[in-house]
KOLGU-4560 file (N, C-alpha, C; in nm, 3 decimals, padded with zeros to 5 digits):
<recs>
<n_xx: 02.638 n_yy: -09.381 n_zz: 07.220 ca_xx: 02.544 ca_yy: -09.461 ca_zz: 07.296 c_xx: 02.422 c_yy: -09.376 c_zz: 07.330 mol: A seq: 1 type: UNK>
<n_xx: 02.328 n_yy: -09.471 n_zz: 07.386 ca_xx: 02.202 ca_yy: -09.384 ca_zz: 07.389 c_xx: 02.137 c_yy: -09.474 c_zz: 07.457 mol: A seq: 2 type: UNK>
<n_xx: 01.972 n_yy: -09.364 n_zz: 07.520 ca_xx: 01.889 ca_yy: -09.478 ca_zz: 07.610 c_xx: 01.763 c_yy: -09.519 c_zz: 07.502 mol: A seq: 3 type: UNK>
<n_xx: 01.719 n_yy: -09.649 n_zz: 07.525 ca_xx: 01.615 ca_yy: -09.697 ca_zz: 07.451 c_xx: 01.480 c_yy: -09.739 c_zz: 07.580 mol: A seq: 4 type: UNK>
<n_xx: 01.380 n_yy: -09.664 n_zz: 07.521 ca_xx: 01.252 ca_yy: -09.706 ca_zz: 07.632 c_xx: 01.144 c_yy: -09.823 c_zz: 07.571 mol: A seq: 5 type: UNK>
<n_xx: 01.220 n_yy: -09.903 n_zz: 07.449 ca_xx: 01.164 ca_yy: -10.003 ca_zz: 07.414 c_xx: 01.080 c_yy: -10.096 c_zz: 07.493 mol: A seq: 6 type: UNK>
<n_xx: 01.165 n_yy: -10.144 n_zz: 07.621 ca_xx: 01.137 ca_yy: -10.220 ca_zz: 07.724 c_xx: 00.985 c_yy: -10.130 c_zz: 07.818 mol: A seq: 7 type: UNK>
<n_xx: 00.972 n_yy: -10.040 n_zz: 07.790 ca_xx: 00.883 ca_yy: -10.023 ca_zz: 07.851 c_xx: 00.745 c_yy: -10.016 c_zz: 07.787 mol: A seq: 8 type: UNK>
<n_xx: 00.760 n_yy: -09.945 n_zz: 07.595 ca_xx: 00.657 ca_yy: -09.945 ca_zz: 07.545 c_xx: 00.627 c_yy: -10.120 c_zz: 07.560 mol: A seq: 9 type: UNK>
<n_xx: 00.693 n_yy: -10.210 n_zz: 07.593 ca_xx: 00.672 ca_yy: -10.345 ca_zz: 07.563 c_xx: 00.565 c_yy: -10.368 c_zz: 07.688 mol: A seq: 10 type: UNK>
<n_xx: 00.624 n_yy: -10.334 n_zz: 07.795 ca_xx: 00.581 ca_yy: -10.327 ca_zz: 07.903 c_xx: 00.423 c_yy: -10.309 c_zz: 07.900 mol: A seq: 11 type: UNK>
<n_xx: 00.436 n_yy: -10.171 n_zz: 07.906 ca_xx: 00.309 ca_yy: -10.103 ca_zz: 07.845 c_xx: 00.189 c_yy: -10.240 c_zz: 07.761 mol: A seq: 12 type: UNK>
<n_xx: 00.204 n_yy: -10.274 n_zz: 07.691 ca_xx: 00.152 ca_yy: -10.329 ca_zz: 07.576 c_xx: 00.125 c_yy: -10.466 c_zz: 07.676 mol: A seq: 13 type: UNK>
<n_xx: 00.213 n_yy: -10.562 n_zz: 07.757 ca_xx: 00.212 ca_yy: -10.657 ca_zz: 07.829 c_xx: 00.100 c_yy: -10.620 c_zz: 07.930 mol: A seq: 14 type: UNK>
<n_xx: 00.067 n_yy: -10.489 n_zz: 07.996 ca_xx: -00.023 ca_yy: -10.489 ca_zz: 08.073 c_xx: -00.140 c_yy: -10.418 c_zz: 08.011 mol: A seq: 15 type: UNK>
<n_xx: -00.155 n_yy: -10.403 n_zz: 07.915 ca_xx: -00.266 ca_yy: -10.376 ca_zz: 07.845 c_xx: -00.298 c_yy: -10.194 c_zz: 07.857 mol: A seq: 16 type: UNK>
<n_xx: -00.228 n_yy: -10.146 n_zz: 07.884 ca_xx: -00.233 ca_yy: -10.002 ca_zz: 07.880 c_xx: -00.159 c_yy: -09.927 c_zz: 07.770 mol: A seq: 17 type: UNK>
<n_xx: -00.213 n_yy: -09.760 n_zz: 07.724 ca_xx: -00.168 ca_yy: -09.682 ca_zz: 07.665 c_xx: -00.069 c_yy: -09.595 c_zz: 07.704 mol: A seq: 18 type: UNK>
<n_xx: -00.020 n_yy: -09.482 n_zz: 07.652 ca_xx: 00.058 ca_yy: -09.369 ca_zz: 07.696 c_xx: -00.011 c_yy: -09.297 c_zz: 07.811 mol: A seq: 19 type: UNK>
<n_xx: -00.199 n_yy: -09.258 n_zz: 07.718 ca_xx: -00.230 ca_yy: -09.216 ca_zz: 07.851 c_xx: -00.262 c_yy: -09.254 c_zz: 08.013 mol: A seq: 20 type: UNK>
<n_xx: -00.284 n_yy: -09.349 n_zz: 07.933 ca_xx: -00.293 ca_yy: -09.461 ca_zz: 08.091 c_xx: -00.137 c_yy: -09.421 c_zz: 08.193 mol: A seq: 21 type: UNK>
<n_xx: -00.053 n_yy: -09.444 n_zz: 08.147 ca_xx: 00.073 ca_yy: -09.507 ca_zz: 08.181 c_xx: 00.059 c_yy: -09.301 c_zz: 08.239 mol: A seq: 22 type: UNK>
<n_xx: 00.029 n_yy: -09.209 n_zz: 08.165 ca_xx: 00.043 ca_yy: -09.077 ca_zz: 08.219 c_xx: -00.056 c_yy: -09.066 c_zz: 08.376 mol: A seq: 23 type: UNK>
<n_xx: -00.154 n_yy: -09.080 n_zz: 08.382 ca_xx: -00.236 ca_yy: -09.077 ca_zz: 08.491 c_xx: -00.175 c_yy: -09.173 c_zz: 08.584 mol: A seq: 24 type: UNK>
<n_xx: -00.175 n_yy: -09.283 n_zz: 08.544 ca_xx: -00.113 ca_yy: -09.362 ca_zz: 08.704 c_xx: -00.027 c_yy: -09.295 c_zz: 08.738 mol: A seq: 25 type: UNK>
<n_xx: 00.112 n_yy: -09.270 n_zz: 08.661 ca_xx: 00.198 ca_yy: -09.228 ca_zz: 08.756 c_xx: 00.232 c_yy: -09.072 c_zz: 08.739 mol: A seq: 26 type: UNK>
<n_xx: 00.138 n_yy: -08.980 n_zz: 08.737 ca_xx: 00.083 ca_yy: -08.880 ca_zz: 08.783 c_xx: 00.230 c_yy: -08.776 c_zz: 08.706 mol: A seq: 27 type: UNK>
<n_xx: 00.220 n_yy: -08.826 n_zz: 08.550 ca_xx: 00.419 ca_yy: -08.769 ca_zz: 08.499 c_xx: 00.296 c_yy: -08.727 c_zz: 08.365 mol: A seq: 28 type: UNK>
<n_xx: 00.365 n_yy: -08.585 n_zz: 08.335 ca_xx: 00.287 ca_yy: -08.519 ca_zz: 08.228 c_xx: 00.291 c_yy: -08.576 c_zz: 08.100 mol: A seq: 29 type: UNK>
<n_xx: 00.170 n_yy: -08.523 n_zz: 08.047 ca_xx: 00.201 ca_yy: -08.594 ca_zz: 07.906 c_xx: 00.330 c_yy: -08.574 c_zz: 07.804 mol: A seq: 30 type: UNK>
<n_xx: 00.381 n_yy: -08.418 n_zz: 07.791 ca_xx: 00.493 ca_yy: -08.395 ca_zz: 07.788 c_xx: 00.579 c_yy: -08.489 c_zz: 07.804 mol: A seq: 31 type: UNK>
<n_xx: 00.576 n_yy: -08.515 n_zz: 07.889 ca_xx: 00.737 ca_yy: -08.589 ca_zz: 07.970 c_xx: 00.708 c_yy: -08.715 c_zz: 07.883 mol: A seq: 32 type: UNK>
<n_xx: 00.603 n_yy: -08.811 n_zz: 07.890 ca_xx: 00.584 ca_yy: -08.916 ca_zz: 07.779 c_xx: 00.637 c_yy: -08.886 c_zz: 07.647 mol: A seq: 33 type: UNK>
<n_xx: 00.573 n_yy: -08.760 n_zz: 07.654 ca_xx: 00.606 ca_yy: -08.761 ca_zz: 07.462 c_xx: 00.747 c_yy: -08.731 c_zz: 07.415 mol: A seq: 34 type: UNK>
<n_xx: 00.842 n_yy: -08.653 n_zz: 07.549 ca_xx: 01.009 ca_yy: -08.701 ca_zz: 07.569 c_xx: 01.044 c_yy: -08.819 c_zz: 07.540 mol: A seq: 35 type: UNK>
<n_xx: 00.958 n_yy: -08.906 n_zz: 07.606 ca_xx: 01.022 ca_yy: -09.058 ca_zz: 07.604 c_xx: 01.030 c_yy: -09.104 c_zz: 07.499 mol: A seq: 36 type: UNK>
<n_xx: 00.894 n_yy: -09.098 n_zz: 07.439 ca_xx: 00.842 ca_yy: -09.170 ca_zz: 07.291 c_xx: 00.952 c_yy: -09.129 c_zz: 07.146 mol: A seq: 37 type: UNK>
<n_xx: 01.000 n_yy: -09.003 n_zz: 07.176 ca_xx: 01.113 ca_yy: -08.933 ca_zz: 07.126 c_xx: 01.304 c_yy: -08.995 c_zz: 07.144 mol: A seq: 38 type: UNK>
<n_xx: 01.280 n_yy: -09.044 n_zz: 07.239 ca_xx: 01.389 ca_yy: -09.085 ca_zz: 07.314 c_xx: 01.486 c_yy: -08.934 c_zz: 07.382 mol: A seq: 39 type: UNK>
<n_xx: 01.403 n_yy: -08.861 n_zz: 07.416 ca_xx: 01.448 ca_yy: -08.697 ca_zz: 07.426 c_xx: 01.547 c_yy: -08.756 c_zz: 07.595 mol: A seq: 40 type: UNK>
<n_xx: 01.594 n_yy: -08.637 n_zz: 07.636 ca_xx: 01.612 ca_yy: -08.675 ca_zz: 07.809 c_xx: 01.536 c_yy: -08.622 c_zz: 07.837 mol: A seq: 41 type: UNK>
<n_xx: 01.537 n_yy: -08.657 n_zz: 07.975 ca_xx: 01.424 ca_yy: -08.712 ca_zz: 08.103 c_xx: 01.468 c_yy: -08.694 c_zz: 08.182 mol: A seq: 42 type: UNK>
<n_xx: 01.424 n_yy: -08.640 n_zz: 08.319 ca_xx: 01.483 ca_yy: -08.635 ca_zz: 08.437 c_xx: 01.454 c_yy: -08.804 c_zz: 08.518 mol: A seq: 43 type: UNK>
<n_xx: 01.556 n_yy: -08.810 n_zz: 08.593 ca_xx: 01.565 ca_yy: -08.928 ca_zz: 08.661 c_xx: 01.431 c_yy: -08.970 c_zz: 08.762 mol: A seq: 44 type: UNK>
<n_xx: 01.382 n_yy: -08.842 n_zz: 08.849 ca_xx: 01.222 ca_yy: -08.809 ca_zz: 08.910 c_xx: 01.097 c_yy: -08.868 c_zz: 08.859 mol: A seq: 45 type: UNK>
<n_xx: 01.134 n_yy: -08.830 n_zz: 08.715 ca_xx: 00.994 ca_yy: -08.925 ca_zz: 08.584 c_xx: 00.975 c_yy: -09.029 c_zz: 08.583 mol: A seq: 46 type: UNK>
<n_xx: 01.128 n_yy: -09.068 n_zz: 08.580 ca_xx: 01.200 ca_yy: -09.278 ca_zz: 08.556 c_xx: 01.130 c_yy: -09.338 c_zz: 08.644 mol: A seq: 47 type: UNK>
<n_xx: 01.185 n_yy: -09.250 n_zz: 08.811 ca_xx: 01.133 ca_yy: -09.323 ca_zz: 08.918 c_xx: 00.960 c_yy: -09.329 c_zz: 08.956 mol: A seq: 48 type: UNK>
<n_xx: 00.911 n_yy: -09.180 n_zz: 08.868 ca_xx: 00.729 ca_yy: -09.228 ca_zz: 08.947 c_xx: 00.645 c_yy: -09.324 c_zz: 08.814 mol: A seq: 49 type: UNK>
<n_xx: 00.782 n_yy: -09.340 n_zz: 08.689 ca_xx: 00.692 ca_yy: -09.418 ca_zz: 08.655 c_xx: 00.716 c_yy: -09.595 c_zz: 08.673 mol: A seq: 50 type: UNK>
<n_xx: 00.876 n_yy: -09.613 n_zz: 08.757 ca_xx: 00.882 ca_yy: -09.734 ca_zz: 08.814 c_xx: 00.778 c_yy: -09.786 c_zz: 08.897 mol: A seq: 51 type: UNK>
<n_xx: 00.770 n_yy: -09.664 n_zz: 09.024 ca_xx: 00.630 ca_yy: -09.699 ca_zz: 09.117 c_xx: 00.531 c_yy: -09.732 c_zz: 09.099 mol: A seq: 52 type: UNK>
<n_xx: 00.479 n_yy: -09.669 n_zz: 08.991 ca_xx: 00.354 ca_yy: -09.703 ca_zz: 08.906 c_xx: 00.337 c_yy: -09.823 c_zz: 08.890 mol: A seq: 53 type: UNK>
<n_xx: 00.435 n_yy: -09.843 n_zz: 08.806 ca_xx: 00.447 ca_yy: -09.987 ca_zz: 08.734 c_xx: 00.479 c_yy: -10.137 c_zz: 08.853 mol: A seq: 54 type: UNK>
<n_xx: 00.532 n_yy: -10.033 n_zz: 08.912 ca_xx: 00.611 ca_yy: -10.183 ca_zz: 09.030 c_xx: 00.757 c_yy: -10.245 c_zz: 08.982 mol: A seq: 55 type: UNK>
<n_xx: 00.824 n_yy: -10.158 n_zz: 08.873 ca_xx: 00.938 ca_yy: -10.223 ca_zz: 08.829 c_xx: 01.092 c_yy: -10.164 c_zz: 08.872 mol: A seq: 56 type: UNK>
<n_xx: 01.163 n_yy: -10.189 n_zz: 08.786 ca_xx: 01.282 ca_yy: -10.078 ca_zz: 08.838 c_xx: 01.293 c_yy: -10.041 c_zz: 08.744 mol: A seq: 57 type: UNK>
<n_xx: 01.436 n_yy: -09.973 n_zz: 08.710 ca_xx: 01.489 ca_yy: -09.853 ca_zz: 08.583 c_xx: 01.493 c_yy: -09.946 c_zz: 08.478 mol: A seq: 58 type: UNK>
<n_xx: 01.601 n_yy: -10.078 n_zz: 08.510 ca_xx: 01.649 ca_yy: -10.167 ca_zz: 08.427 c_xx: 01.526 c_yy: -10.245 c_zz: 08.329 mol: A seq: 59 type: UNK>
<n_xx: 01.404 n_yy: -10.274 n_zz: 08.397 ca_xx: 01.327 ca_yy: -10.337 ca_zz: 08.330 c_xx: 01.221 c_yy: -10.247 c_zz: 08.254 mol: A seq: 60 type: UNK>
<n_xx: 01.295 n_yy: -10.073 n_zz: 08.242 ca_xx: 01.209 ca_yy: -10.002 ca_zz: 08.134 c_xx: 01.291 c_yy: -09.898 c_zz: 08.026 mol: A seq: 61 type: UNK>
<n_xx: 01.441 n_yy: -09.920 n_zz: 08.056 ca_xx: 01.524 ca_yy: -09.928 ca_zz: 07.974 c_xx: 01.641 c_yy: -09.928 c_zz: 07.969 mol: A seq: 62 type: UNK>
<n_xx: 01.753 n_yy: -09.907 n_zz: 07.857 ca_xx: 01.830 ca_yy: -10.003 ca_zz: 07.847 c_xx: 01.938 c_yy: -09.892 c_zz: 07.741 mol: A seq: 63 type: UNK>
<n_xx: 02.059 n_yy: -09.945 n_zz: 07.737 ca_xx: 02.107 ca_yy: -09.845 ca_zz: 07.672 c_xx: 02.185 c_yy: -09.897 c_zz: 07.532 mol: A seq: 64 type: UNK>
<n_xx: 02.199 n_yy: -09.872 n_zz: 07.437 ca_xx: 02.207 ca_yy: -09.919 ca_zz: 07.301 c_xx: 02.373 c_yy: -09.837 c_zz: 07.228 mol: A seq: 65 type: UNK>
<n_xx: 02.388 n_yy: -09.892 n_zz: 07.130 ca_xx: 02.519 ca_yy: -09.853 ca_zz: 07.086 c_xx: 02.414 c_yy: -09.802 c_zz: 06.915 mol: A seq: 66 type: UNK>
<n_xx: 02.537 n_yy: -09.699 n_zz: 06.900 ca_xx: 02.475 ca_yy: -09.597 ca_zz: 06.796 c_xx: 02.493 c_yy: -09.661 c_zz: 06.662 mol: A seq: 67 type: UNK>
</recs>
């Protein structure tokens, strides 16, 4: 099993923003994006400032998948 951040590049795309965008609002390095985009791990700290950002929770930016 594994995590998928599908739901969020979707996200992303629904509010009309990029990676970098999505890096400046919620103030999470570009690095740490380019983890995501990877599906690398992530600390849980990242998840949450980029929920705030967004206004969402964990669940509605991803999701976990069978291998």
């Amino acid at each position: 099993m594994r995590i998928s951040y599908n739901k969020l590049w979707k996200m992303l795309i629904d509010k009309n923003m990029n990676k970098r965008d999505l890096a400046e609002r919620s103030g999470v390095s570009s690095a740490s994006i380019a983890k995501l985009s990877k599906g690398a791990n992530i600390t849980t700290d990242v998840l949450l400032k980029i929920c705030e950002s967004l206004d969402c929770t964990l669940e509605d930016i991803m999701e976990t998948v069978k291998d």
